[in-house]
N, C-alpha and C positions, 0 to 999 in steps of 0.2 A: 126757323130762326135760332142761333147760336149764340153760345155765353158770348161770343164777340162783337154781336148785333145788336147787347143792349148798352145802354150808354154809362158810363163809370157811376154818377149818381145815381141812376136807376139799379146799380149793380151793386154797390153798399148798403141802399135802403134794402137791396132783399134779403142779403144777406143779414142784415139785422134781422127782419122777418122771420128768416127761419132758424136762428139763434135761438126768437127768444119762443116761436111754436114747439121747437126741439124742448127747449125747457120746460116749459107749460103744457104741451099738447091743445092749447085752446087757442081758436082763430086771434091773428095780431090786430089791435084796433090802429088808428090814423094816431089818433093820438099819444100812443104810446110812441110808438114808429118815430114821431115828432121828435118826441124829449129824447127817446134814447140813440138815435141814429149819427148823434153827431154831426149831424150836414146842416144844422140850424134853417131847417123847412117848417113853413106853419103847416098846419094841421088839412090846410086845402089842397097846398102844395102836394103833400103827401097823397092825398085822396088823389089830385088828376097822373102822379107817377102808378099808383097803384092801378088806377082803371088801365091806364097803359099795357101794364105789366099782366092785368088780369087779359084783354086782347088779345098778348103775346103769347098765353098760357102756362103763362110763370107762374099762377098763385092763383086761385077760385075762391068764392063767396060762397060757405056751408050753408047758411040761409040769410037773408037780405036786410038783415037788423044787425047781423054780427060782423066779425073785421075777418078778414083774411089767411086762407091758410098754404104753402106753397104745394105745386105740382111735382113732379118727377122732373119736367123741366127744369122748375125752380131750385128744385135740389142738386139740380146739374149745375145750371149756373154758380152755387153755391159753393160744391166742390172743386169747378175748376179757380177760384176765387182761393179755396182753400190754398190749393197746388199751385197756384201764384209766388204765394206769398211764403211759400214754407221751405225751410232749412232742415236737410235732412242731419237728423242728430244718432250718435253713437248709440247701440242698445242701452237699455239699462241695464245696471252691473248685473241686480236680483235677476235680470231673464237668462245674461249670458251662466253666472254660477250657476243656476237650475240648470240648465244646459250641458253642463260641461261635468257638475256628480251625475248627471243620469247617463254619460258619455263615459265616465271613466265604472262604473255600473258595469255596465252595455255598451260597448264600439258601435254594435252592430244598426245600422241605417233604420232599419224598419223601428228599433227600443225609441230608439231619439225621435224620430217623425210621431210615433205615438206619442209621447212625452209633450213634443212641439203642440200637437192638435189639441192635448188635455189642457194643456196651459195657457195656451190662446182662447179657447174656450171659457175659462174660468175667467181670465184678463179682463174678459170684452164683455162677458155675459152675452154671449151670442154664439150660435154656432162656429165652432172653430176648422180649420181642416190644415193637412200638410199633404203635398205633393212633391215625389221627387220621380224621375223619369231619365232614361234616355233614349235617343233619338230612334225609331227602325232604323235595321238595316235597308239598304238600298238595291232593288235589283239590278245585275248589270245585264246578266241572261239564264236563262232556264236550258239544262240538257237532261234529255229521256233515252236511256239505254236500257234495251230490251235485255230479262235474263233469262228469258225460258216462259212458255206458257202466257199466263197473262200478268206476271210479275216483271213489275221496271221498276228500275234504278231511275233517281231524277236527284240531277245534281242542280242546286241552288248555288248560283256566286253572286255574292253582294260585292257592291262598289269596296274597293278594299283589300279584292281578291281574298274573301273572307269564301269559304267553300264549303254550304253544309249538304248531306247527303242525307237521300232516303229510300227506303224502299217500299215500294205502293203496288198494290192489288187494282190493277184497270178493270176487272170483272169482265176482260176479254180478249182476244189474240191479239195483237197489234204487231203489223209489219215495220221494220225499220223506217220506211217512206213515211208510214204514217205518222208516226214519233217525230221526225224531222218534221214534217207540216206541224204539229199541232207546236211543238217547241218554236218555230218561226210565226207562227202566229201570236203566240205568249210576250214574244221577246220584241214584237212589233208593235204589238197594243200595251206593254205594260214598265218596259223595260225604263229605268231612271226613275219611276217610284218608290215609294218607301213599301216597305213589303205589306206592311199593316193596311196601307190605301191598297196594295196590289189583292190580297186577299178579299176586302168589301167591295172591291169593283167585280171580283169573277162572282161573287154572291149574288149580287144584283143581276148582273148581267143569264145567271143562271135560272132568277126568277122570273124572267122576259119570254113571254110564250115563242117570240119569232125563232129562239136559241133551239127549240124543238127539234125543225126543221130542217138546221144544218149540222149535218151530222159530225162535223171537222173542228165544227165550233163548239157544239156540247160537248163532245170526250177532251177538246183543249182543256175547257174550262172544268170539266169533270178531275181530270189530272190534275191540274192545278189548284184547286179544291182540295185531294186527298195530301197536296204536299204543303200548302201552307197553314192548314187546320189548326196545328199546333204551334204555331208562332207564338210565342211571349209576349207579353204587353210593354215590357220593359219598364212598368209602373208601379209605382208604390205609395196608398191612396190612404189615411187615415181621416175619420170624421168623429167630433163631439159635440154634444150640447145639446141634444133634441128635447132636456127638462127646459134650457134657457127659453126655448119657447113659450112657453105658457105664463113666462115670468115677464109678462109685457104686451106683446104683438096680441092679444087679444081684445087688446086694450085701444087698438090702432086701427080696428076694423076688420082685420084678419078674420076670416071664419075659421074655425074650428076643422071643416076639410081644406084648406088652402094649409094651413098647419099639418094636416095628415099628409097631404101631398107631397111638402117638404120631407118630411121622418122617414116616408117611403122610398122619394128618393135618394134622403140618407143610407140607407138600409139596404137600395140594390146597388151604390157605388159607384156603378159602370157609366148609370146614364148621365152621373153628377160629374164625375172624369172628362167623361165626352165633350160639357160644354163647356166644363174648364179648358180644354183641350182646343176648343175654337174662341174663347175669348180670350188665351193668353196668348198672343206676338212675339215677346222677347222680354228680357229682362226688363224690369222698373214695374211700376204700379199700375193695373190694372182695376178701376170702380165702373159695378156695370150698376146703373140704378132703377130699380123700376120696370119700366115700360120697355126700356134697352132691353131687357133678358128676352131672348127668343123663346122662349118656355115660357107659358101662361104660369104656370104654379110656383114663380118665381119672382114671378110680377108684383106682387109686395114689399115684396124684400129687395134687399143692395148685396150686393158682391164687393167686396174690396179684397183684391189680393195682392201681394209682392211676391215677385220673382228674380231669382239669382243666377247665372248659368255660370257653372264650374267646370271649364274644361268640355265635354263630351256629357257634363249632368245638369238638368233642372230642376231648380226645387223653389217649391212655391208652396208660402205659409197665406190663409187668408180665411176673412169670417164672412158670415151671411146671417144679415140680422133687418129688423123692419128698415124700410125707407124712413121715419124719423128716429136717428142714432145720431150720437155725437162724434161724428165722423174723423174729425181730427184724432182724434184716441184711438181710432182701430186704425186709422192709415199708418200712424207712428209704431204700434205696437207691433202692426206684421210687416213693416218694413222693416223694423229695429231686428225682428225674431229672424226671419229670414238670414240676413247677415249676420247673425249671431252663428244661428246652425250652420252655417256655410263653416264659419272662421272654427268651430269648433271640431266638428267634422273634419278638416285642413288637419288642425293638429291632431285630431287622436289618431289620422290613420301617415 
C-alpha cells in the first residue's frame, strides 16, 4: 500500500503523528492527535483512523496502554507529504560564502567536496557525504595484436573513438586466430557497456567453474581481466560524522554493532559508493528510508541525498542519520549545498 492509497485525512493525521514522535521520541496518544491535527476529529474518530493506519503498517502500538508510534512506511508517507508541498528555495548565503573562500583557497574538486561533507555534517548533526563522478567510458570493441612471444597489444575503443592501449603478458603463445576468436567473443558479449560493468561481468563470469572447461572462454576472459584491472573509478567519495552518531541514534534503539556497522562502512567507502551508486537515477532528490535500503546495516537509518548533473559530471551532497530526523532540514540543506557547489565550481574554473 502507497503514500497514495491512504486517504488525505488519514494522511495529515499521520503526519501530525510523526511531527510531534520526531519531537518527543514518545508514542502519540488519540488525544493529543485530536487538539493538534487541525481536522477537528474527537478523540474516537482519531482512535478508528489510527487502527486503520495501524492495519496498513503505518504506525504500531509499543505496548497496549500507550499511543502510537510510526513505521518506515509512516515515515514514507510522511516524506512524500513533505515533497508535495515543498518550494524548492535558493542556498543560504552562509553555505554558498563557505563554499566559495574554501573555492577561492583550493579550486581543486576534491578540497571543496571535502569541505562540502564537513559541513553538511556539522549542519545536520548527522553523517554528511559528497559525491562527485563521471560516467565510464563505454566499450565499442576490444582488439589483441600479437608482438612476439606471449606479449599482446590490446587496444580498447570506447564509444567516442576515445582509444587507450596496453600491453599485457598472456603467460602463453597465442596464435593470430586465436586473438581474433577471443576479441570476437569480448566484443559479442560485452560491447555497448560501460567499462566498469564490463570488467565485474568478466570477474564473475571468471569465478563460474563451467569457464574452466572452455578453454576460448577462460583466456578471453583471462585477457580481458589483465586489460581492464586498472580502470579508474572516475569517483570522488568524501564521508563525515561518525562522532554524530553517538549523539542520538542510541537513543532510538540503535545497537551499538548496527552503529559499528555503519563507521565500517564509512571507513571502506567502496561498499557505501556502490549503493549510492544504485540508489541514485538522475538528478533531484533521492530519500531511501529504513526498510528501503537493501543493506540490513542500514536499515535504521534514512538516506537523503541531492543530485546535480553538470554536463558529463555528477555530484551528489547527502546525509544518513536515524529514521526519526526532522527531515525537512536535511532535504533543504543538501538540496540547497548541492546547487551551491555546482554554481561555485561553474565559476571558479
Amino acid at each position: 500500500m502507497g503514500s497514495h492509497e491512504v486517504s488525505e485525512r488519514s494522511r495529515r493525521l499521520l503526519a501530525t503523528l510523526v511531527r510531534a514522535y520526531i519531537e518527543t521520541g514518545e508514542p502519540v496518544s488519540s488525544q493529543l492527535l485530536a487538539r493538534q491535527s487541525g481536522l477537528g476529529l474527537s478523540s474516537a474518530t482519531v482512535r478508528n483512523i489510527l487502527a486503520q493506519l495501524e492495519d496498513g503498517g503505518y504506525v504500531h502500538q509499543p505496548h497496549t496502554s500507550s499511543g502510537r508510534v510510526p513505521t518506515d512506511r509512516g515515515y514514507r508517507v510522511f516524506v512524500d507529504l513533505l515533497l508535495e508541498s515543498r518550494k524548492r528555495v535558493r542556498t543560504p548565503t552562509v553555505v554558498e560564502t563557505h563554499l566559495r573562500e574554501q573555492a577561492e583557497r583550493s579550486p581543486l574538486l576534491d578540497d571543496v567536496l571535502a569541505s562540502v561533507s564537513h559541513f553538511v555534517s556539522r549542519a545536520a548533526k548527522h553523517v554528511g557525504f559528497a559525491l562527485s563522478g563521471t560516467p565510464s567510458a563505454v566499450l565499442q570493441r576490444l582488439e589483441f595484436v600479437p608482438l612476439g612471444g606471449s606479449r599482446i597489444l590490446v587496444v580498447v575503443v570506447s564509444r567516442g573513438s576515445q582509444v587507450t592501449q596496453k600491453v599485457v603478458d598472456a603467460g602463453e603463445d597465442l596464435t593470430p586466430d586465436e586473438l581474433v576468436q577471443a576479441a570476437n567473443y569480448l566484443n559479442t558479449e560485452f560491447a555497448g557497456l560501460p567499462l566498469l560493468d564490463v570488467r565485474e561481468a568478466v570477474l564473475e563470469r571468471l569465478r563460474q567453474e563451467r569457464t574452466l572447461y572452455d578453454q576460448l572462454l577462460t583466456r578471453a576472459l583471462r585477457l580481458a581481466r589483465s586489460t581492464l584491472e586498472e580502470i579508474p573509478k572516475h569517483q570522488t567519495f568524501y564521508v563525515e560524522g561518525a562522532a554524530s552518531l553517538l549523539d542520538g541514534p542510541t537513543q532510538e534503539g540503535i545497537s551499538l554493532a548496527t552503529l559499528r556497522a555503519l563507521v565500517e562502512m564509512m571507513e571502506e567507502k567502496e561498499r557505501l559508493v556502490h549503493l549510492l551508486n544504485e540508489y541514485i537515477e538522475g538528478p533531484g532528490l533521492t530519500i531511501v528510508i529504513g526498510a528501503e535500503h537493501a543493506a540490513r546495516d542500514l536499515r535504521p537509518f534514512s538516506l537523503i541525498a541531492a543530485t546535480e548533473v553538470d554536463g558529463t559530471t555528477t555530484r551528489t551532497v547527502g546525509v544518513i542519520g536515524p529514521t526519526r530526523m526532522h527531515y525537512s532540514r536535511p532535504i533543504a540543506l543538501v538540496d540547497g549545498t548541492t546547487q551551491a557547489v555546482s554554481r561555485v565550481l561553474r565559476d571558479a574554473n
